[in-house]
N, C-alpha and C positions, 0 to 999 in steps of 0.2 A: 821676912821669911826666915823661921829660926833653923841655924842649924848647929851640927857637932862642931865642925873643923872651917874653916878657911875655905870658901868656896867665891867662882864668879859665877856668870848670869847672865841669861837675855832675856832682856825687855820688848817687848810690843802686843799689837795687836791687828790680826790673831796672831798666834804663838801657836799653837797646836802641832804645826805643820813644821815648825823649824827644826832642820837639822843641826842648827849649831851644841845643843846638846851632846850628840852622837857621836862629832868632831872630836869637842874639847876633851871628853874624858877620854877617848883612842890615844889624843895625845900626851894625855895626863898620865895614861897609863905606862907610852914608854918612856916619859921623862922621869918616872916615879914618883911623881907629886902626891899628896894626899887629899889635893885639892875635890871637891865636888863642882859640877858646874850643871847649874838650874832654869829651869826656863818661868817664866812671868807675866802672866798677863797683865799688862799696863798700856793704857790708853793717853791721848795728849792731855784730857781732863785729868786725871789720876798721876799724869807724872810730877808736879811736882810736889804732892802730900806723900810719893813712896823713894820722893828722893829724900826729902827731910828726912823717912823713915830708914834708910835704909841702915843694913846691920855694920856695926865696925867691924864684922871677918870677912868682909866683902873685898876680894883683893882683883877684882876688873869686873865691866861690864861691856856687856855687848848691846847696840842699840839697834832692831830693825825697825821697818815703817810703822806704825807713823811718826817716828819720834827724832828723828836723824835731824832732824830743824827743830825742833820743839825743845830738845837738851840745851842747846845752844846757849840762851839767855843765861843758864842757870849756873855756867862753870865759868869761871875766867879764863883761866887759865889753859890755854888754848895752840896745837900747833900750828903753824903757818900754814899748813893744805887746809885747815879748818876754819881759820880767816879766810882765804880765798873761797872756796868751795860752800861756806856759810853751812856745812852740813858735817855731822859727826857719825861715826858707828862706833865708837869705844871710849871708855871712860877707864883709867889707868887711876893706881891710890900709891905713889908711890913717896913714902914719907906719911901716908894717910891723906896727904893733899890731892885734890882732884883736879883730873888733867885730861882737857878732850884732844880724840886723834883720828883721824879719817883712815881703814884700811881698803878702802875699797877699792881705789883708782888701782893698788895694786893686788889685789882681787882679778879685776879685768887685765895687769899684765901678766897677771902667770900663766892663766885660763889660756890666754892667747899663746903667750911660748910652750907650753902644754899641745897645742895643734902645728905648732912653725906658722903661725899665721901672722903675719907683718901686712900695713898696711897704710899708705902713703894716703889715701884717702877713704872715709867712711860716712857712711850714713848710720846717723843716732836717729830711733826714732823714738818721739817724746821727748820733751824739753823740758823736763822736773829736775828736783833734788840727785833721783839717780843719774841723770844726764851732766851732770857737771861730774861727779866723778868717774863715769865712764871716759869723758873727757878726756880728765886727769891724767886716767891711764894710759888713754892711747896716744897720750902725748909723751909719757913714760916710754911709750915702744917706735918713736920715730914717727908717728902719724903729724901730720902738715895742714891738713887740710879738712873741714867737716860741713857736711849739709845736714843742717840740723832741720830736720823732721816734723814740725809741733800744730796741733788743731787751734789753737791761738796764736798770732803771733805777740800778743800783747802780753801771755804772760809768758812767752819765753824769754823775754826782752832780760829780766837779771841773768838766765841761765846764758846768753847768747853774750854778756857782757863779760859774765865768768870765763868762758872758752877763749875770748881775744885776749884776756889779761893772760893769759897761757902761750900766748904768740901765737895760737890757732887761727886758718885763715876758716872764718865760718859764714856759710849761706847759708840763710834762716827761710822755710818756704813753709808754706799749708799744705801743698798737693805734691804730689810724685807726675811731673813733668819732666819724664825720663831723658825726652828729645832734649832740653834746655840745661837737666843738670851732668857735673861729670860723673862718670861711672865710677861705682864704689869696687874697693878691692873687700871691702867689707861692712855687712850690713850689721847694726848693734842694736835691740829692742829695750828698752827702758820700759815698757808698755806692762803694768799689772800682771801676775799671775791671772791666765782664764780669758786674758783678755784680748779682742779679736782686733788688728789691723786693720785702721777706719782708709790705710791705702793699700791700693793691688799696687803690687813689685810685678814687674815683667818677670816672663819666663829667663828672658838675657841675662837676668841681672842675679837671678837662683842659679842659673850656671856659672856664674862669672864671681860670683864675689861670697864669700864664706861668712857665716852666719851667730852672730853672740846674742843671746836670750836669755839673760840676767833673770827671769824668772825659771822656775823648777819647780813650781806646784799649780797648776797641772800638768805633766811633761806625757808624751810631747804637748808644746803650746799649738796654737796655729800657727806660728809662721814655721818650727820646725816642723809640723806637716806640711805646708806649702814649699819646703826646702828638701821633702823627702828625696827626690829621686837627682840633687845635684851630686856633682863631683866634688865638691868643694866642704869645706868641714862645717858639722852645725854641732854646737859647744851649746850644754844647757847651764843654767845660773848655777848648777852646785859646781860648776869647776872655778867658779869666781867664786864663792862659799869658803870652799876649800884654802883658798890660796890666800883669801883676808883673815880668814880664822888662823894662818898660821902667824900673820903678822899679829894679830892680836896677842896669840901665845907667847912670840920673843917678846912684846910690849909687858903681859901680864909677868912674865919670866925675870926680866931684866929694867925692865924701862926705858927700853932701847929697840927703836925696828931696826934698825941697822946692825943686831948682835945676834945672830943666828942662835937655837938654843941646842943643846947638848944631845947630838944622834939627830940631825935635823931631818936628811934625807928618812931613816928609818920612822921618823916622826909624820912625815908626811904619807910616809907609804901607809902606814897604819890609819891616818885619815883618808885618803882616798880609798881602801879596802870597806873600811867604817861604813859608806854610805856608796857603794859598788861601783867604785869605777876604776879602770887600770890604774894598779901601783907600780905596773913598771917605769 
């Protein structure tokens, strides 16, 4: 993908739909980079003939589904959440050398400090790629405890292994047998954009426990319309969006997520404005 300047990128497929575009250059704009950042259609076939291919001004990549496992093989050089968690969403050139890094687990802790929502135990449902990082995260924010959610138990069996290596205490189930399990302080969807909840959740459980839906294309999803009329907060995927695309930025900025970048607060307001949701 040729271009003038120094530009990063998201990968997957479909691509159409992604905001991480709309993010990066807000941010771009008030760090005053001259960077460009471009979107891609690239499939798990196709990724690795456009990594070979890819441009030397390529200075970070962003990875969405389906490619977060599929990058894997391809780079060694790799951080410790990305060993554990076996899944990527960024690719860092720092020296020119390529280097994978997972921001998503902290994705799901900002989204969450963004509502004050803290939460000793959860229900994930879906037991994929995204489910270990969600994990991740709310093992970042204090969470203890998880009922992992999954229509198979056989393949959530690596994800269910991922979560204890975390110190997570995890009950793995098919069904929502409310009476048998503990009640969530908060429910977390891993489940496709569009895609409909193969379990009914009590009405109890829509009032009682606040709601993360890691997908935003189509919003609301169904389960935040089945959460329409609780007390309790329902967070759609673009405030986890938000809040990994900022780590990407100090990554692509620095090469460092632990090094905040220059106006960071104003940085972030500018993204969340970007793609409509309170910058206060």
């Amino acid at each position: 993908m040729p271009t003038a300047r120094p530009f990063a990128c998201v990968w997957g497929s479909p691509i159409g739909h992604s905001l991480s575009p709309v993010l990066h250059r807000a941010a771009y704009e008030v760090l005053g980079l001259s960077w460009d950042y471009l979107a891609q259609e690239v499939d798990e076939q196709s990724l690795p003939e456009q990594w070979l291919a890819r441009s030397p001004d390529l200075v970070g990549l962003s990875l969405t589904m389906p490619l977060k496992e599929a990058i894997v093989p391809l780079i060694e050089q790799r951080t410790p959440v990305v060993e554990l968690l076996g899944v990527a969403n960024t690719v860092t050139f720092r020296k020119r050398q390529p280097a994978l890094a997972n921001t998503d687990p902290w994705g799901v802790h900002g989204a969450l400090a963004d509502h004050t929502v803290e939460a000793k135990h959860a229900w994930i449902l879906g037991a994929g790629a995204t489910a270990r990082a969600v994990g991740y995260g709310l093992h970042l924010g204090g969470t203890t405890s998880i009922t992992l959610v999954a229509r198979s138990l056989e393949r959530a069996t690596p994800t269910l292994g991922v979560l204890e290596q975390m110190g997570l205490q995890v009950h793995l189930v098919d069904a929502l047998d409310e009476a048998s399990l503990e009640e969530p302080e908060l429910v977390v969807s891993t489940l496709p954009g569009g895609a409909e909840s193969p379990w009914e959740i009590s009405p109890a459980v829509v009032d009682s426990a606040a709601l993360l839906d890691v997908a935003y294309h189509p919003w609301p999803s169904q389960l935040a319309l089945r959460w329409g009329g609780s007390p309790k907060p329902v967070i759609s995927g673009v405030w986890m969006l938000v809040h990994q695309a900022l780590m990407q930025i100090r990554l692509f900025h620095s090469g460092e997520m632990t090094t905040p970048v220059p106006r960071e607060e104003e940085v972030l307001r500018a993204m969340k404005r970007a793609v409509n949701l309170p910058a206060a």
